[in-house]
N, CA, C and O atoms as CSV, one atom per row, in Angstrom:
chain,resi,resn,atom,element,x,y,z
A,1,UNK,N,N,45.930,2.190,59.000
A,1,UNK,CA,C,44.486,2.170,59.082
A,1,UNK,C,C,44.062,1.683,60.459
A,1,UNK,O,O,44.675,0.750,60.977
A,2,UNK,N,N,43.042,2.272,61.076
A,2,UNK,CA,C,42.531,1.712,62.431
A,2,UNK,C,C,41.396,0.985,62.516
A,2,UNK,O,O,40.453,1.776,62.493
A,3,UNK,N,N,40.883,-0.539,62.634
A,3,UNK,CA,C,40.019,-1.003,62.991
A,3,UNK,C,C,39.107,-0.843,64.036
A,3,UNK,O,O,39.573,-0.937,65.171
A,4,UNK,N,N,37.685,-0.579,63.886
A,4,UNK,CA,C,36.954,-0.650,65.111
A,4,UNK,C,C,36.471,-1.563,65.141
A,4,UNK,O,O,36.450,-2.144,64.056
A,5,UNK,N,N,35.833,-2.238,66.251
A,5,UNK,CA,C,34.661,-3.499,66.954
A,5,UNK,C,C,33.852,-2.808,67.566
A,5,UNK,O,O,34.045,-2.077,68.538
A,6,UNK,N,N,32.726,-3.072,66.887
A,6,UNK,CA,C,31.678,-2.293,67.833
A,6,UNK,C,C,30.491,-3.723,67.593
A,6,UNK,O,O,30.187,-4.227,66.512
A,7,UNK,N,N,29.959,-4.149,69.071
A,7,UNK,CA,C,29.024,-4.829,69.406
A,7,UNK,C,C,27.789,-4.490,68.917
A,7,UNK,O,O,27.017,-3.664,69.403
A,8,UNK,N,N,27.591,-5.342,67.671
A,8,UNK,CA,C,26.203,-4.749,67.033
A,8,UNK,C,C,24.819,-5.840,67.683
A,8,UNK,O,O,23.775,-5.386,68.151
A,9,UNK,N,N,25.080,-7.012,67.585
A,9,UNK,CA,C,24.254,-8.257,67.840
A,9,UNK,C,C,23.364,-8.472,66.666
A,9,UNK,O,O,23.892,-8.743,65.588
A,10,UNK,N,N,22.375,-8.402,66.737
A,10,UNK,CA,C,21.141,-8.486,65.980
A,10,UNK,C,C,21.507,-7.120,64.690
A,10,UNK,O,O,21.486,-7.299,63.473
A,11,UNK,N,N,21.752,-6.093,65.245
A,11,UNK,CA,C,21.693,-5.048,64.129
A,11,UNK,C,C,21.628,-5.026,62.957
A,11,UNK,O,O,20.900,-4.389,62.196
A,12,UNK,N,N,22.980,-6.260,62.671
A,12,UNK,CA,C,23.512,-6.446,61.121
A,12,UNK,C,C,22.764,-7.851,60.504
A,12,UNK,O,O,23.015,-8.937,61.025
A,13,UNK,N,N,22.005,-7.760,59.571
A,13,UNK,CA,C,22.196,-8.945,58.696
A,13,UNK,C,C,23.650,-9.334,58.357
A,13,UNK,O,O,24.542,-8.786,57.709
A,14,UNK,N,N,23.546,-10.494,59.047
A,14,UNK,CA,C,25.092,-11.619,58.576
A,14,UNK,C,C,25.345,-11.524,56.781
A,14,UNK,O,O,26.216,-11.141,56.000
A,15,UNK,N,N,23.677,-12.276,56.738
A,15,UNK,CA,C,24.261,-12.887,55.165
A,15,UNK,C,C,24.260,-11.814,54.293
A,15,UNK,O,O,24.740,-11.954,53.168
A,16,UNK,N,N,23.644,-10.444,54.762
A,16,UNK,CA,C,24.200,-9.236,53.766
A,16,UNK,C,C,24.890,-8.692,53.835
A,16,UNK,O,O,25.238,-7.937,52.927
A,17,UNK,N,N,25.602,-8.807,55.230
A,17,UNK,CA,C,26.767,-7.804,55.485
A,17,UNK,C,C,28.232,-9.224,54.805
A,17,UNK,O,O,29.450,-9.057,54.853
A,18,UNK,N,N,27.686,-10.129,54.405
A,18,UNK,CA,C,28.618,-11.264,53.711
A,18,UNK,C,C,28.305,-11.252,52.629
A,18,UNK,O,O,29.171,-11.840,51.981
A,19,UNK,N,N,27.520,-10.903,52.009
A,19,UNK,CA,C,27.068,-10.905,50.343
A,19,UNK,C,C,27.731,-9.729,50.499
A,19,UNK,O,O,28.925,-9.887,50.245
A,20,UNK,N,N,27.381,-8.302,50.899
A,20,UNK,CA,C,28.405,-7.049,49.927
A,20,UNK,C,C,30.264,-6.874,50.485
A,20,UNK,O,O,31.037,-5.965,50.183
A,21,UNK,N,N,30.550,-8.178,51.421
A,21,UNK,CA,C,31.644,-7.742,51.521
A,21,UNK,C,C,32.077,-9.008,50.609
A,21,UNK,O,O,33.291,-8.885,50.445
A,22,UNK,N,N,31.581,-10.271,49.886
A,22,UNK,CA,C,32.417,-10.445,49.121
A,22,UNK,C,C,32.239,-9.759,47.396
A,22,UNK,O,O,32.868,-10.050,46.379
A,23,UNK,N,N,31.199,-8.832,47.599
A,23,UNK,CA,C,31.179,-8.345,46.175
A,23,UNK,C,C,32.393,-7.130,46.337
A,23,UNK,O,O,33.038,-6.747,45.361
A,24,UNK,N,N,32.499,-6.848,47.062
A,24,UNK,CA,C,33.569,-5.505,47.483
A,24,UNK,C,C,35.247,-6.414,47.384
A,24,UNK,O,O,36.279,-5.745,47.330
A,25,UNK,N,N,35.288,-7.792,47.374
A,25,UNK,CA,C,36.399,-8.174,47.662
A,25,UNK,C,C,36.267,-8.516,46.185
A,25,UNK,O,O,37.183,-8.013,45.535
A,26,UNK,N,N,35.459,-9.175,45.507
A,26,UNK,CA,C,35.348,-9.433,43.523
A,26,UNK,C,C,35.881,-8.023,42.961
A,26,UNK,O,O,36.892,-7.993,42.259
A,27,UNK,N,N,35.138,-6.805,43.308
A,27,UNK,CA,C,35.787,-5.895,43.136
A,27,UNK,C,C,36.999,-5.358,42.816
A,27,UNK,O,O,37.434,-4.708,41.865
A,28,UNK,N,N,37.515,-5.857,44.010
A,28,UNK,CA,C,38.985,-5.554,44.320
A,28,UNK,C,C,39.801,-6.038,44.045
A,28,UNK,O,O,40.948,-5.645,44.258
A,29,UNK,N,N,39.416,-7.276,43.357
A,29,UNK,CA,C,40.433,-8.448,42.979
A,29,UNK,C,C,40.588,-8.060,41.466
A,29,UNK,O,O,41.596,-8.202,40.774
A,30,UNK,N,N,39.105,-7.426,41.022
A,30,UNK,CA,C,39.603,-7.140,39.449
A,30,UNK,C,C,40.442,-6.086,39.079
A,30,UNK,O,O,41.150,-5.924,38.085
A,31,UNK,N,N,40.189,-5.277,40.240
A,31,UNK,CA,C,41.333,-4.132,40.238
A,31,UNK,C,C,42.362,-4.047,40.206
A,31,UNK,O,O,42.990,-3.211,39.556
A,32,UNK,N,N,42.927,-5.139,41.103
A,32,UNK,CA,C,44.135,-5.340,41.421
A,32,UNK,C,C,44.755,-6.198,39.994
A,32,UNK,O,O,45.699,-5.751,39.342
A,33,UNK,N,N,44.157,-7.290,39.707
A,33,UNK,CA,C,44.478,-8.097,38.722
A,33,UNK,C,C,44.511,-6.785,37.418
A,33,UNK,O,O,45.493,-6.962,36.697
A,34,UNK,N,N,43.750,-5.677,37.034
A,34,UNK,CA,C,44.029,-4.555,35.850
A,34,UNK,C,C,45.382,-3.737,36.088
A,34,UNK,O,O,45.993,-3.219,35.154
A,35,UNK,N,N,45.897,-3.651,37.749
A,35,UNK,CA,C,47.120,-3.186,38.369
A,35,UNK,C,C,47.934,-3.876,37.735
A,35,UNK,O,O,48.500,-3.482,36.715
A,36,UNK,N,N,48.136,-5.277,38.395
A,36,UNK,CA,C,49.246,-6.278,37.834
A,36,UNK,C,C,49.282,-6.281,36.339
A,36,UNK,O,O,50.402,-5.890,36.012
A,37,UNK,N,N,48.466,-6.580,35.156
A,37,UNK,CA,C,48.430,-6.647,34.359
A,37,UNK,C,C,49.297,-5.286,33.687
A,37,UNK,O,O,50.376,-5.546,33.156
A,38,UNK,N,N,49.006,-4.393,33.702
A,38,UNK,CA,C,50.179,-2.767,33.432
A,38,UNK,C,C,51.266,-3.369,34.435
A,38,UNK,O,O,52.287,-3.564,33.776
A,39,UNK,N,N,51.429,-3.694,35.599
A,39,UNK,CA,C,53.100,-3.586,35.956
A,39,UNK,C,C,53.651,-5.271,35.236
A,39,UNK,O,O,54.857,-5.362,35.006
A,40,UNK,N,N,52.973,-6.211,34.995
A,40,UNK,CA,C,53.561,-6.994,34.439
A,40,UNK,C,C,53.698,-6.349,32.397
A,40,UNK,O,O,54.459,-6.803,31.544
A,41,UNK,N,N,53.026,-5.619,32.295
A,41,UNK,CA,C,53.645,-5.006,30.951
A,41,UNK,C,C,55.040,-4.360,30.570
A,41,UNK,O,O,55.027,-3.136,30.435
A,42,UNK,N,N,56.210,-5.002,30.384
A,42,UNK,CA,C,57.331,-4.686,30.164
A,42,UNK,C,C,57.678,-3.091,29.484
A,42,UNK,O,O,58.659,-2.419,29.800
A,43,UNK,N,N,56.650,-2.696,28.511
A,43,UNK,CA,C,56.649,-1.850,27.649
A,43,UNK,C,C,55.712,-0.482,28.586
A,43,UNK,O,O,55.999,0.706,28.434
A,44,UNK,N,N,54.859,-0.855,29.303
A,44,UNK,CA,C,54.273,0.290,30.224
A,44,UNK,C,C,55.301,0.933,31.160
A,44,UNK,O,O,55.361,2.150,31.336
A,45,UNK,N,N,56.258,-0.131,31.861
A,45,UNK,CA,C,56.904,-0.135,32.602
A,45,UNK,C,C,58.466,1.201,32.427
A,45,UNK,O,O,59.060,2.140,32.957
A,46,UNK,N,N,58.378,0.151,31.086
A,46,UNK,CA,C,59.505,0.967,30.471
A,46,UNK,C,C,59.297,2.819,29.809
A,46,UNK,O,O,60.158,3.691,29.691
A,47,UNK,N,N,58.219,2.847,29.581
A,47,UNK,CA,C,57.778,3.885,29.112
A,47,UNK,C,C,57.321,5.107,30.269
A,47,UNK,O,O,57.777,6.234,30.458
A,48,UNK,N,N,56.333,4.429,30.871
A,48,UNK,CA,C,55.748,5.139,31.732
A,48,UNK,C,C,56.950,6.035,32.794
A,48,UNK,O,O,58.110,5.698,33.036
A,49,UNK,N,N,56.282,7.118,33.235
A,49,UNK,CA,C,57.450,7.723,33.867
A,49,UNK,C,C,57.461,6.729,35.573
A,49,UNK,O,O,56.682,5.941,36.111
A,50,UNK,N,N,58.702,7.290,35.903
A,50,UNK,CA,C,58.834,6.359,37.548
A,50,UNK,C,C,57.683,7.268,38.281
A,50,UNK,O,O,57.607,6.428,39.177
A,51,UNK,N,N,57.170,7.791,38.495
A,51,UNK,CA,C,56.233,8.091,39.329
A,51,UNK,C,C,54.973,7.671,39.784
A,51,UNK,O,O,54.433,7.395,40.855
A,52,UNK,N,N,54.474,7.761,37.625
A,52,UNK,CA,C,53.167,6.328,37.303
A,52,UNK,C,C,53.557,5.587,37.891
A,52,UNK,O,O,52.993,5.449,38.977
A,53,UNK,N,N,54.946,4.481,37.528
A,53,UNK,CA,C,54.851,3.087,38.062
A,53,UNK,C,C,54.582,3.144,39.978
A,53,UNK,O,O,53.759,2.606,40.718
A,54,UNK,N,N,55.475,3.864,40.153
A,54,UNK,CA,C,55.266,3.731,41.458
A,54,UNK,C,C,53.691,3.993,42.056
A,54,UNK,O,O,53.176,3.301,42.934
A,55,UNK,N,N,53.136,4.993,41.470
A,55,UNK,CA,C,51.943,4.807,41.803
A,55,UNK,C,C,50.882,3.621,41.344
A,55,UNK,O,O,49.887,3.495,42.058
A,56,UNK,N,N,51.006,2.846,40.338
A,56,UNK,CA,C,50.079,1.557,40.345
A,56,UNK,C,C,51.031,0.777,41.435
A,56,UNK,O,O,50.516,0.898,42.546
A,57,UNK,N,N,52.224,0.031,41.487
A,57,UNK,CA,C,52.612,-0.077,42.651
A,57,UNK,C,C,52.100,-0.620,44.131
A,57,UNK,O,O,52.032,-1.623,44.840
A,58,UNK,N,N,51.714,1.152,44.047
A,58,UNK,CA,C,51.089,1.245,45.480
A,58,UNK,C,C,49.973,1.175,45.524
A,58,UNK,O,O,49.642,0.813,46.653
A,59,UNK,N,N,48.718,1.404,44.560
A,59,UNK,CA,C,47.693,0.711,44.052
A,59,UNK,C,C,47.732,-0.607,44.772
A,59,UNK,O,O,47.042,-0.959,45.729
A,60,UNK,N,N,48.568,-1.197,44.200
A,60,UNK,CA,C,48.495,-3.011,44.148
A,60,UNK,C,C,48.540,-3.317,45.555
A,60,UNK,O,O,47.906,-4.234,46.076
A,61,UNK,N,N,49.502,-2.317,46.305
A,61,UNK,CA,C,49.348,-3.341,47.725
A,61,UNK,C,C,48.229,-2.596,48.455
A,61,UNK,O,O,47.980,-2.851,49.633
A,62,UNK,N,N,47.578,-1.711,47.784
A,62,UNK,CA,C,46.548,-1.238,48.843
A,62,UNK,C,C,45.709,-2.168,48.467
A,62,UNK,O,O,45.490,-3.014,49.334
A,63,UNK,N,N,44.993,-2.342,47.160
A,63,UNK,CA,C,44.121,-3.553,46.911
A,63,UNK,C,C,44.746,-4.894,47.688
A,63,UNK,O,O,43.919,-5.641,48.211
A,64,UNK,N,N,45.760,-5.142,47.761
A,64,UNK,CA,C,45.890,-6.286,48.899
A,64,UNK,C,C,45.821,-6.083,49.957
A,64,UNK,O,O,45.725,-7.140,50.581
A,65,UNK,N,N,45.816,-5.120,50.650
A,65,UNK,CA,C,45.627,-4.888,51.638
A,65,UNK,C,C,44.366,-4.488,52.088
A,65,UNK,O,O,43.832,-4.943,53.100
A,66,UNK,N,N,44.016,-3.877,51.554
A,66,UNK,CA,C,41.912,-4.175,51.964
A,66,UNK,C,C,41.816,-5.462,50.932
A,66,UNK,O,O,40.817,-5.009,50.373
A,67,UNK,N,N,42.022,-6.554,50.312
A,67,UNK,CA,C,41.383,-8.113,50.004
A,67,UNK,C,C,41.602,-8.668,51.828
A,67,UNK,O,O,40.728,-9.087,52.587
A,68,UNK,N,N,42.961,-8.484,52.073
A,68,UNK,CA,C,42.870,-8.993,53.612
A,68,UNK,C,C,42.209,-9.353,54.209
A,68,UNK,O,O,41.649,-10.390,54.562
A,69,UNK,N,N,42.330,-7.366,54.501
A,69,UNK,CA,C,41.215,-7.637,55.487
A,69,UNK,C,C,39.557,-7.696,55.543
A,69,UNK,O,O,38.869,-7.645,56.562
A,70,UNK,N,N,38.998,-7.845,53.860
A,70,UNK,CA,C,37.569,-7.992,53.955
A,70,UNK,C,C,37.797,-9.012,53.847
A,70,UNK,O,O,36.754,-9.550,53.474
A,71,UNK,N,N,38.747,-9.898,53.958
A,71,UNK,CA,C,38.588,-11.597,53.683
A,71,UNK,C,C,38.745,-11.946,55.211
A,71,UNK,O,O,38.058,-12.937,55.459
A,72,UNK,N,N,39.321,-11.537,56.172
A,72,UNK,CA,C,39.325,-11.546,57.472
A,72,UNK,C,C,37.877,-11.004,57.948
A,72,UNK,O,O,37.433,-11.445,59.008
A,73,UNK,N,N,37.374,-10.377,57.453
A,73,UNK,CA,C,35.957,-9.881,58.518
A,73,UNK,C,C,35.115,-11.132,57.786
A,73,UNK,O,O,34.418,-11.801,58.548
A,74,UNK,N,N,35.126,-11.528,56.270
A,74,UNK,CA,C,34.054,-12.411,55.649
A,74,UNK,C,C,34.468,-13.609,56.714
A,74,UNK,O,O,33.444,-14.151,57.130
A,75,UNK,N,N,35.496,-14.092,57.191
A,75,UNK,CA,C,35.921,-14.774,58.367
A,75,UNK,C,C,35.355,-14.986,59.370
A,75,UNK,O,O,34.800,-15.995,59.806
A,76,UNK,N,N,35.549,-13.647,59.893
A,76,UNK,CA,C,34.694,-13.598,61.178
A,76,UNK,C,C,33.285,-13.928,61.334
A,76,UNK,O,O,32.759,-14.357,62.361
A,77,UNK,N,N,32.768,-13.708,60.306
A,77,UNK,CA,C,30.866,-13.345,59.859
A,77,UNK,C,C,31.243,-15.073,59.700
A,77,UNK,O,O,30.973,-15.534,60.809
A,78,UNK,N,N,31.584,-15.846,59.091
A,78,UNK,CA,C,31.404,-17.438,59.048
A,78,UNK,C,C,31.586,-17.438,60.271
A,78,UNK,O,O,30.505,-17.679,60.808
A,79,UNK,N,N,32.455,-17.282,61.077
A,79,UNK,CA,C,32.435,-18.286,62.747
A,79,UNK,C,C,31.258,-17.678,63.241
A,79,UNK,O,O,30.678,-18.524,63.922
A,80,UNK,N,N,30.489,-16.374,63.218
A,80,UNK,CA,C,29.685,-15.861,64.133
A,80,UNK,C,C,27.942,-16.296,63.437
A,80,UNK,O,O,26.865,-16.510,63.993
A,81,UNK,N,N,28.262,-16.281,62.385
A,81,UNK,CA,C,26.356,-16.233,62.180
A,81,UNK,C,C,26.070,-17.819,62.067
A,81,UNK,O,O,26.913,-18.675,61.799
A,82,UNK,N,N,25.005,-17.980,62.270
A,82,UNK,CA,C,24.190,-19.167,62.764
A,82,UNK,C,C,24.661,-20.449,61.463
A,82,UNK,O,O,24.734,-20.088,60.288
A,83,UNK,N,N,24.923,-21.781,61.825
A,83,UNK,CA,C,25.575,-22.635,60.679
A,83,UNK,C,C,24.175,-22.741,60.134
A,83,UNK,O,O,23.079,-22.964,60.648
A,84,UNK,N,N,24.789,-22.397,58.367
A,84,UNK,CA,C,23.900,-21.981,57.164
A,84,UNK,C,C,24.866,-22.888,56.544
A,84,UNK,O,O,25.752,-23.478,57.162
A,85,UNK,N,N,24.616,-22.976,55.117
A,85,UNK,CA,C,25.242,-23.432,54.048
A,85,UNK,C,C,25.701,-22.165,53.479
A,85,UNK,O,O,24.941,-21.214,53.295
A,86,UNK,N,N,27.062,-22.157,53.178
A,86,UNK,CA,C,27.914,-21.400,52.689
A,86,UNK,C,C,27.919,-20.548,51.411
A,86,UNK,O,O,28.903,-19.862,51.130
């Protein structure tokens, strides 16, 4: 995946562009946690053909892998927008 930076300044509301990226990361966490839940199922596992599994799988680390990095930009947006209460 390729990240851009583009110099917005003023453009973006902070605290909304931080309110929908942690609803996008709640999101993703329930997703991931409905992922784990089938690969921690012994009996899905066993049943399901290897292809399914492999595909929730890879599910799982893509949901970790965008939690990352919207937890890295919700990051950034705390050091940059004006000290608020959290």
């Amino acid at each position: 995946s390729v990240e851009l930076y583009l110099p917005l300044g003023d453009m973006i509301d902070l605290d909304e562009e931080h309110a929908r990226l942690s609803k996008e990361v709640g999101k993703l966490e329930q997703e991931l946690s409905r992922v784990q839940k089938k690969l921690a199922n012994a009996e899905f596992v066993r049943k399901a053909k290897e292809e399914v599994v492999q595909k929730e799988r890879e599910k799982a680390a893509t949901y970790r892998d965008k939690i990352r990095t919207l937890n890295r930009s919700l990051a950034r947006i705390a050091e940059i927008r004006p000290n608020r209460s959290r």
